[in-house]
N, C-alpha and C positions, 0 to 999 in steps of 0.2 A: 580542295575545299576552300570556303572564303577566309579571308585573313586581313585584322586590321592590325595597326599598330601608332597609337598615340599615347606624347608622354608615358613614355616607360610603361604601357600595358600594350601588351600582344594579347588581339582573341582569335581563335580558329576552331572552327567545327572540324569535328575528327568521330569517324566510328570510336565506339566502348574500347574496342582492343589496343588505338593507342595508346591511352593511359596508363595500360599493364604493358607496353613493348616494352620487350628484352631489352633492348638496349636503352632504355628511358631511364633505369634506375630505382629509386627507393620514393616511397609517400610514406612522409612525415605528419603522423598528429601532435602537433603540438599543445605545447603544455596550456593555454588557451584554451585549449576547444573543451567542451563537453565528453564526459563518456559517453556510447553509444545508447541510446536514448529511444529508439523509435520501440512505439508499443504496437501490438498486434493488429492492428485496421492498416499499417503504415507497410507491415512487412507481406499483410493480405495484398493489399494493393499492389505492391511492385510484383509479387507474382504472378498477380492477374492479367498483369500491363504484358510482363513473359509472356504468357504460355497463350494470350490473346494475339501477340505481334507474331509467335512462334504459328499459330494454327493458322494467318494469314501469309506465312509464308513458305511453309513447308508441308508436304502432304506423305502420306504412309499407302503401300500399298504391297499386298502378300512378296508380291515379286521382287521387290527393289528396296524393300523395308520405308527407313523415312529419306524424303527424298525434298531440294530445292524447288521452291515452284517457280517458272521463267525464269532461268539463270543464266540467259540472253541480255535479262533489264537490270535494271537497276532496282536494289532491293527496296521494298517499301519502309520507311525509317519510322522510330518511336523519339521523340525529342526527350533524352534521359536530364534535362537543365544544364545549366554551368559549372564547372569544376573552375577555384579560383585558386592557383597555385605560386609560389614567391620559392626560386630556385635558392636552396639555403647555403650551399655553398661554392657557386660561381664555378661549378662542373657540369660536365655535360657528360653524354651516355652513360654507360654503367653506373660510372663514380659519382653521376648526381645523386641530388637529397632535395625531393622539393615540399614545401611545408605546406598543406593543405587549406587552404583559411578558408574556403566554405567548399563543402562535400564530402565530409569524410564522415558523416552518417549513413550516404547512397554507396562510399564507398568500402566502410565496414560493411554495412549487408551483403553489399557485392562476392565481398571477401567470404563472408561465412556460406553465402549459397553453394559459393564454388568447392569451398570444401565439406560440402554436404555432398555437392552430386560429383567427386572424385574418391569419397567413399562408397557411391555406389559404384561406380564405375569398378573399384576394387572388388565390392562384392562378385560382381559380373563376371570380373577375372576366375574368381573362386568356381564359381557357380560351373564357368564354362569347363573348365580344367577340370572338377567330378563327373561333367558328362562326355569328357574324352573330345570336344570340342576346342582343341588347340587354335585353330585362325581366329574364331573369338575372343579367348583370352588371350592372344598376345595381341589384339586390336582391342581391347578394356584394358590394359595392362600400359598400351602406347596411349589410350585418351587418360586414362588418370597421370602419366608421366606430364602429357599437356596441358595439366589442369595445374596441375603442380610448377611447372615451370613458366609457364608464361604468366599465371593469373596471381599465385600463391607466394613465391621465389624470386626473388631478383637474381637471386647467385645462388642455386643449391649446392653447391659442391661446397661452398664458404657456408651456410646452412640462414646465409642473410636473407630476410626477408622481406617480399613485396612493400606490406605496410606494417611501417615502423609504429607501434601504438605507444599512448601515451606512457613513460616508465613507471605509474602507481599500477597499472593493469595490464603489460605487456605480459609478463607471465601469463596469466588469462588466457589472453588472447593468442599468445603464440602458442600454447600446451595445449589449449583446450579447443583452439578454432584450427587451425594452422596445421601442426606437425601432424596430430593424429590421423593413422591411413586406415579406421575400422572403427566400429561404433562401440568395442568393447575397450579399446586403445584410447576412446575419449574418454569413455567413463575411468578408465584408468587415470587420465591425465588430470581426469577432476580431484580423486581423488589424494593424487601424489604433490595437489598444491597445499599454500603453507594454510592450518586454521584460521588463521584472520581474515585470507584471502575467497577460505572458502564461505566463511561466517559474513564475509562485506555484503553490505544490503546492496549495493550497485553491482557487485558480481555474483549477486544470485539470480538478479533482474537481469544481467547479459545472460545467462544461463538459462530461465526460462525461455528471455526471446528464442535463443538460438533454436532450442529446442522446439519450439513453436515452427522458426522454420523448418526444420529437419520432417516435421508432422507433415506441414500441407508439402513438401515438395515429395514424402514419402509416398499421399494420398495421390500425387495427379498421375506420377509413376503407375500407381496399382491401378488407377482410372482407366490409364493409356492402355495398360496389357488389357485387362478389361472389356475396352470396346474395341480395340484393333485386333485379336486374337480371339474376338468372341467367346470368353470364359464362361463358363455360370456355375452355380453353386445350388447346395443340396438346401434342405428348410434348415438346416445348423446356420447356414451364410457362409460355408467351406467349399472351397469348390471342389469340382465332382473328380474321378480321381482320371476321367480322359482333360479336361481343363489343366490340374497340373503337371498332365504330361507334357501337353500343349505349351502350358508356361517356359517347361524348364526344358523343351525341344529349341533345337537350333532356330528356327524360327522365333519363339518365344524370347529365346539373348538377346538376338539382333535387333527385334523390336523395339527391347528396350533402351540397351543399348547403343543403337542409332539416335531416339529421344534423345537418352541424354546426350548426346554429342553434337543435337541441330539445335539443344536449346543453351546450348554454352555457343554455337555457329552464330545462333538468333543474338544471341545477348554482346557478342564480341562484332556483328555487322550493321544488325539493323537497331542498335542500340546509340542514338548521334547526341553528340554533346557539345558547349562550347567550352572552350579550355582554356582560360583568361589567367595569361601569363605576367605578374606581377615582377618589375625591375627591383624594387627596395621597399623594406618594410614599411617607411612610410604609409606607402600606399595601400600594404595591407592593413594597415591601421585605417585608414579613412573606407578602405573598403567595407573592413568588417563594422565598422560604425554606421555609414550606408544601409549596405543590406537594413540591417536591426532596423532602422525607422522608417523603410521603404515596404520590404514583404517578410523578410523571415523574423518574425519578434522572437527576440529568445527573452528566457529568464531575467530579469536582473541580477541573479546571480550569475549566469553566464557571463553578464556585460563584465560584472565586479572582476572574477577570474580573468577575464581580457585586459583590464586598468589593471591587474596586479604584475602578470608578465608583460605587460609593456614598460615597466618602471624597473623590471628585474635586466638588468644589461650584462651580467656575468651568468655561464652555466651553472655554478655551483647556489649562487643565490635564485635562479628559479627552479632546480631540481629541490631545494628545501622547501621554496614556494611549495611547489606541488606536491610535498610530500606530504604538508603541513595544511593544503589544500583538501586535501581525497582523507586525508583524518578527520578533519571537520564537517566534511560529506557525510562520511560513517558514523560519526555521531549523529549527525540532523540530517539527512535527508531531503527532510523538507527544509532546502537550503534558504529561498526567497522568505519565508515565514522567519526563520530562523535572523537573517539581515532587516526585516524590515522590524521586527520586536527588538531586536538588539538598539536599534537606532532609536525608538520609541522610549529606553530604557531610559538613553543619556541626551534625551530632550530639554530644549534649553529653556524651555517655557512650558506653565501649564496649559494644557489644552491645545498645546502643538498639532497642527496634522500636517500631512504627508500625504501626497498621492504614490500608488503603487510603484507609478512606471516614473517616478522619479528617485527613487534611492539607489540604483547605482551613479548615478550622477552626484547625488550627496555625498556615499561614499569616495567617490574619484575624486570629490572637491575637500571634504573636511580629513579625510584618512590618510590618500595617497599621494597629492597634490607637491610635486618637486622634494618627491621621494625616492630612494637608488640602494637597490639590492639591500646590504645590510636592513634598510631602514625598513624595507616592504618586508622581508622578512621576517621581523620583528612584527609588524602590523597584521599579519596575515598570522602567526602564531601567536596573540594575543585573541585572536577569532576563535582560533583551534582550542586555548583552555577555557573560555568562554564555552564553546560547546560543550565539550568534556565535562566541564561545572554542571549543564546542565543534565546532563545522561545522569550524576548521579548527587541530584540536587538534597536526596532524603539524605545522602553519607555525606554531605558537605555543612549540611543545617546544623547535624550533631554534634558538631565544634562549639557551636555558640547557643544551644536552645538545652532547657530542661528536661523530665521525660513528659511533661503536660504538653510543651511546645513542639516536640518529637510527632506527639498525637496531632497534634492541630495540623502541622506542615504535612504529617501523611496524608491526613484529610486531602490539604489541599492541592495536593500537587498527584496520588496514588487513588487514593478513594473515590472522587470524586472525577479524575481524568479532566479538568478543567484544560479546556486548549487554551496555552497562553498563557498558564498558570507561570510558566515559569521566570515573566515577567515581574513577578512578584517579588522573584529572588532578585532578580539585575537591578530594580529599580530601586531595593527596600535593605534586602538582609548581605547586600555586600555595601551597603555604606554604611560609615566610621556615625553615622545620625543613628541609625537601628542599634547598631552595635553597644553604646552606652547605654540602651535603656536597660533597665531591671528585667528578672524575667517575667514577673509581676506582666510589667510593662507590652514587654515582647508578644505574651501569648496573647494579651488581649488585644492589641492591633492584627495579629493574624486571625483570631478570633471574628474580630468586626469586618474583616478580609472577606474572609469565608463566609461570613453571612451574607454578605453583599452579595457573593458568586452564589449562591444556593438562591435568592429570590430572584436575581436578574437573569440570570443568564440557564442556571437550570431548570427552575421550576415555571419561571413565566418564560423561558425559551428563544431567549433575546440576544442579541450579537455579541460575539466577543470584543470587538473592539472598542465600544463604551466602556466595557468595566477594567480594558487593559489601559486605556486612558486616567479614567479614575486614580489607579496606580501610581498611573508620574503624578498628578497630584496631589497623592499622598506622601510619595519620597520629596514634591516641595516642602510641603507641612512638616515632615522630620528635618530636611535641613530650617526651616523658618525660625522656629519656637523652640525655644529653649529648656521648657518643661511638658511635664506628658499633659497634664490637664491640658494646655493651651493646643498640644498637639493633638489630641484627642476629638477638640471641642470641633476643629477646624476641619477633621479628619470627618465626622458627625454630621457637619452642616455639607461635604463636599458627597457625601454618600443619602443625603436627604431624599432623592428622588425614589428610594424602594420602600414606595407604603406600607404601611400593618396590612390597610382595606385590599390592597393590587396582590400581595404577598398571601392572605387569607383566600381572596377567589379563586386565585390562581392554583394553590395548593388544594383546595375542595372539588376541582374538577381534574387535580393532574394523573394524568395516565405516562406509563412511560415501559418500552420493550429489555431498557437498560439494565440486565444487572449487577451491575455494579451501581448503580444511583439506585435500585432496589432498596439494596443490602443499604446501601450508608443510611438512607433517611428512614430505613425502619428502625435500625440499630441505632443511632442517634435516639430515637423517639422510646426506644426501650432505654437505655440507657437514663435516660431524662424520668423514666416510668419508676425503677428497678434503682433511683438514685446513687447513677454509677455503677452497680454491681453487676450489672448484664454481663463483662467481662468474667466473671466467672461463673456464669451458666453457659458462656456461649464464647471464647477468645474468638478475636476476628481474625478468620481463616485467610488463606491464600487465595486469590483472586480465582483460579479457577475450583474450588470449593462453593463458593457463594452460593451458585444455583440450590446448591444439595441443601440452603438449609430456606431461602425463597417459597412461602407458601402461596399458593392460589389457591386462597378459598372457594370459589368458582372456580371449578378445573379447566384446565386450557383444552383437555382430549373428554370425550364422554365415553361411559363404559358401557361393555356392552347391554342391554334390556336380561334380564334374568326371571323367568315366571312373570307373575304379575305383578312383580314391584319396578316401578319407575323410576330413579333415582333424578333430582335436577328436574322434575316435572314444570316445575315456573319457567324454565332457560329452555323446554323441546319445545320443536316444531309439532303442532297436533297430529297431523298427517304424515310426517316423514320422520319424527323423533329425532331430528338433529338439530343443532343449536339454530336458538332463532335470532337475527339479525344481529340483534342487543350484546350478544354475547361476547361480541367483536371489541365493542365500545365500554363494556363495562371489566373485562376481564384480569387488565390491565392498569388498571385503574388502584393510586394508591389504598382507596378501604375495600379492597380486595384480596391486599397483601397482607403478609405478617411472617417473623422471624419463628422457624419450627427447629426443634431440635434434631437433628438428621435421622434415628433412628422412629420417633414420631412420626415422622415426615412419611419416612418408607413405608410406614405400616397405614396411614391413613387414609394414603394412593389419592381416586377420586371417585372416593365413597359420598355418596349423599351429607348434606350438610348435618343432620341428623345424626350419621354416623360419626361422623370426623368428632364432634362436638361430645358424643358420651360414651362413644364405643359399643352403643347395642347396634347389631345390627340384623335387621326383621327377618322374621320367617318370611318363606316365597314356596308359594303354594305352584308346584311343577305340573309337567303335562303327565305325568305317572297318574294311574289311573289305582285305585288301591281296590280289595276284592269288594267292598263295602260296595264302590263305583263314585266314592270320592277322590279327587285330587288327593296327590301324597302333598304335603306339607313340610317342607324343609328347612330345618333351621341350621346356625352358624353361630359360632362360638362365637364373645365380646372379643374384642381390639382390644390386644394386652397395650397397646398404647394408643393414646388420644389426645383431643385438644386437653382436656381437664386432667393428662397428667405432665402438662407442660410447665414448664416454671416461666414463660415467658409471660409479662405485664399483659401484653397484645393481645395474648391468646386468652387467657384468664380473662379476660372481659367477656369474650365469647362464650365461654361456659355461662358467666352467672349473671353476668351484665344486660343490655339493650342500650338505643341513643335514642331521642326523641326528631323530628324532623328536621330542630335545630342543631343537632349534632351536642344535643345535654346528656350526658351520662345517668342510665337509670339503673342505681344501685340494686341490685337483689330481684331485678325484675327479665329474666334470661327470654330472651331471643328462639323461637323454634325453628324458623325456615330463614332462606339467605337468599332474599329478592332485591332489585335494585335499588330500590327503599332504604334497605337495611345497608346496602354499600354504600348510597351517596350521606346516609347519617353518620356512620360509622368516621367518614375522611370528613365531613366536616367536623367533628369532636377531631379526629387527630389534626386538622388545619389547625385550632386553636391551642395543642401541643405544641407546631412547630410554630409561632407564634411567639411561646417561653423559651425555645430552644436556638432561633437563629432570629433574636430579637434588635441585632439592631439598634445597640442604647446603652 
């Protein structure tokens, strides 16, 4: 193969199966790299790449099972990219250690395919040995030995293993990819790991990928027997009971069998790579800085975790790194979001911006910058209870807020789901400026908060990052001003842009699928009705309760036609009696909503508006023919519950109420039918509640 070598880097193309030769040693990920990351179109593709390179180079046939095609030439090759490798400790064969700096995404997967198809291979063993088929399974028995030692293994007898993963997830990955030889043995090994490990959101996402492969390499297996064994199956889609003879006949093993064995051939021959041999880290430093601004863009968090173990020069100080790393993960996930709002927090000016792809550079310049071990440790664990703060921002608040303030910050951070809410806290309620105000003080600045986020951002449907801006120029105004009035005033004029007129239109046409934004602004709006007491007709439930008490007065499903009463006759189609277009666009829509007591709720189902409203609900004359030669006429008890035995404000209007076209409330003058008319009146009247409610002043 070709081979360069300048300034301390060696490249060489080399088939797949050098990189796992026996005598090559251990791959290292290190503490830099990402966890295993790729999502399902990534793990689709590399298989396709297989079992495409695999069908152009190997063929099946009754007599010889699967077999090399011209094994005279030279094999047709798939370019697997570059592997960039920096020897970590100056050994060579076995007793190397080389540290991966780009490919240990292609080479985790590599890893887990292999011990997917060395559990089948085991199965195979199984299989062959209950049909007294001995030269098969001691040939399933010899390739899963080979899967295992060349691919899996550097040293099995020492039980050291091929690739060394990073130490936050090496358990994972050794228990759960690795050691297990049977798929009841993995599920076992998931379960023998510690709760944290199994609870980690990035180790549930390695777990579904894997399983994701385990599915399609399951599928092409059953494909293969399939069409090469011509199987078929009954109208169940089981196949017939000569098919599983056929399957589990010597022929049928071998089949498979041989598959798996040409496509681990395929992936160790015609699999070619370059293998770019790094002398000193240096160079893996400029390498991995390279790649990122040329073709592989990672994260900015990824960069960040790069700049932290380059500054960490002792083991002990980047094993804390990373400890302290993969917990701050676990808390935020969305790591990039999480760094660029942290940075936004402790902005040195108002109306600072920041482009995306420049905050790990910020960070490497203002955090890390002629930083060493102790120091980066500390900086990197400063990240981690920053995180942590935020996972559990509503038990942190209760240190310093009343139980009014308690309410307002659930709003804003639980209720409402504000992304980026918690910008609020970093920029506002952990400085010693918040801190001294009254609680007076306190709730009504979070108060004016939240209104700002309910007309910009949720109801007119506006970006998050104007109102997270907003923020740092409100923590300027707490450190500026020295009293609230003057804090207040400034706070007022820097929040000016959310009109009554933009926040009223907005509101009289908003529709929304959310329920949780349901629930808040109905509840808010009763509340405001019911002069606070709503809380005890109705305490605010746990988040997955909501729905149960969300009413759609226009029902979302239509019931079935019963005799000759219609129900929802304005919303059917004339010809088809299924909703007519409108029904889409109005359905959802807030004066369509209203807060129902759960037991009302269940019983009012989606009875005609007529019913819902007073509980009669009409005789329906059947297709019963009575001896007279009239239709039987059948009636139905009243609705032990209704709108009008509701205590909610909302609903109470509906019984005895109506609204004029401008959304005026018509005392004593009740509504019979519920056409779009009557929902676009209805939200203009309550746009002019929320108006008193999230006023802004």
């Amino acid at each position: 193969m070709s081979k360069s070598k300048t300034l301390g880097v060696n490249a060489n193309a080399h088939p797949l199966e050098h990189l796992f030769d026996q005598q090559r040693g251990r791959l290292k990920i290190p503490y830099s790299q990402r966890p295993w990351e790729w999502k399902n179109k990534r793990i689709e593709g590399l298989l396709e790449d297989l079992f495409s390179v695999h069908e152009r180079n190997y063929f099946y046939s009754s007599v010889d099972s699967w077999r090399e095609l011209n094994v005279t030439s030279t094999p047709l090759p798939h370019f697997f990219g570059s592997i960039i490798l920096l020897n970590d400790n100056s050994q060579s064969g076995v007793n190397a250690r080389y540290q991966i700096i780009d490919g240990q995404q292609r080479i985790t997967a590599i890893t887990i395919l292999l011990s997917h198809l060395r559990v089948h291979a085991k199965e195979l063993e199984s299989e062959a040995k209950a049909c007294s088929v001995l030269s098969l399974s001691l040939k399933a028995a010899h390739l899963a030995s080979g899967i295992e030692t060349i691919w899996l293994y550097a040293d099995i007898q020492n039980n050291s293993k091929r690739v060394e993963s990073d130490a936050a997830y090496r358990e994972v990955f050794e228990k759960f990819v690795v050691e297990p030889q049977s798929r009841v043995d993995r599920e076992s090994a998931w379960r023998s790991l510690a709760s944290q490990l199994q609870d980690n959101e990035v180790s549930k996402r390695f777990r579904a990928r894997f399983e994701r492969t385990a599915q399609l390499v399951d599928e092409k297996i059953q494909a293969v027997a399939h069409e090469k064994l011509r199987l078929t199956t009954d109208a169940t889609g089981r196949l017939t009971d000569e098919s599983e003879r056929r399957l589990k006949s010597e022929e049928g093993l071998l089949c498979r069998l041989d598959f798996i064995r040409t496509v681990v051939d395929c992936l160790a021959k015609n699999f070619v790579y370059i293998q770019i041999d790094l002398q000193d880290e240096i160079y893996a430093s400029e390498v991995f800085t390279s790649l990122n601004s040329k073709q592989q863009q990672l994260l900015q968090s990824d960069l960040i975790k790069a700049y932290v173990f380059r500054r960490c020069q002792s083991p002990d100080a980047a094993l804390q790194a990373n400890n302290d790393w993969h917990a701050l993960v676990n808390c935020r996930p969305d790591t990039d979001t999480f760094f660029r709002r942290l940075y936004l927090s402790q902005a040195k000016k108002i109306n600072e911006k920041v482009k995306d792809d420049q905050i790990a550079e910020i960070y490497k310049k203002d955090c890390l910058r002629n930083k060493r071990d102790a120091q980066v440790v500390s900086v990197v664990g400063n990240w981690k209870s920053t995180a942590e703060k935020l996972k559990y921002i509503t038990e942190k608040t209760s240190n310093f807020l009343d139980s009014s303030g308690k309410v307002l910050t659930t709003n804003l951070f639980d209720r409402l789901r504000l992304q980026g809410a918690e910008i609020v806290y970093l920029t506002m309620m952990e400085r010693a400026s918040f801190l001294k105000l009254s609680h007076l003080d306190k709730n009504d600045l979070i108060k004016l908060i939240t209104d700002y986020a309910v007309r910009t951002v949720k109801v007119a449907g506006g970006k998050i990052d104007p109102f997270l801006e907003k923020c740092v120029a409100i923590s300027f105004h707490l450190n500026t001003h020295n009293n609230y009035a003057d804090i207040r005033r400034s706070v007022l004029q820097t929040l000016s842009d959310a009109h009554d007129a933009d926040f009223k239109t907005n509101f009289s046409s908003f529709s929304t699928k959310d329920t949780n934004l349901q629930f808040y602004l109905l509840y808010e709006i009763e509340s405001a009705l019911l002069k606070g007491t709503v809380s005890s007709v109705l305490p605010y439930p746990p988040p997955e309760r909501l729905v149960n008490h969300v009413e759609h007065i226009l029902p979302k499903k239509l019931r079935p036609i019963k005799g000759n009463f219609v129900d929802w006759q304005e919303w059917r189609d004339p010809k088809s009696a299924e909703w007519i277009k409108e029904h889409s666009e109005y359905v959802n829509r807030l004066g369509n909503l209203c807060l129902l007591e759960f037991d009302v709720n269940t019983t009012v189902k989606n009875f005609d508006f007529s019913v819902k409203r007073t509980g009669v609900r009409p005789s329906v004359t059947t297709n019963r023919i009575l001896k007279t030669g009239a239709r039987q006429l059948k009636s139905y008890p009243s609705l032990s519950h209704h709108y009008g035995t509701s205590k909610f404000g909302l609903v109470s209007s509906l019984v005895g109420d109506s609204w004029d076209n401008a959304g005026n409330l018509l005392k004593g003058s009740p509504i019979t039918s519920w056409g779009k008319s009557e929902i676009c009146s209805r939200q203009f009247w309550m746009a002019e509640q929320a108006l008193l409610i999230w006023k802004l002043r």
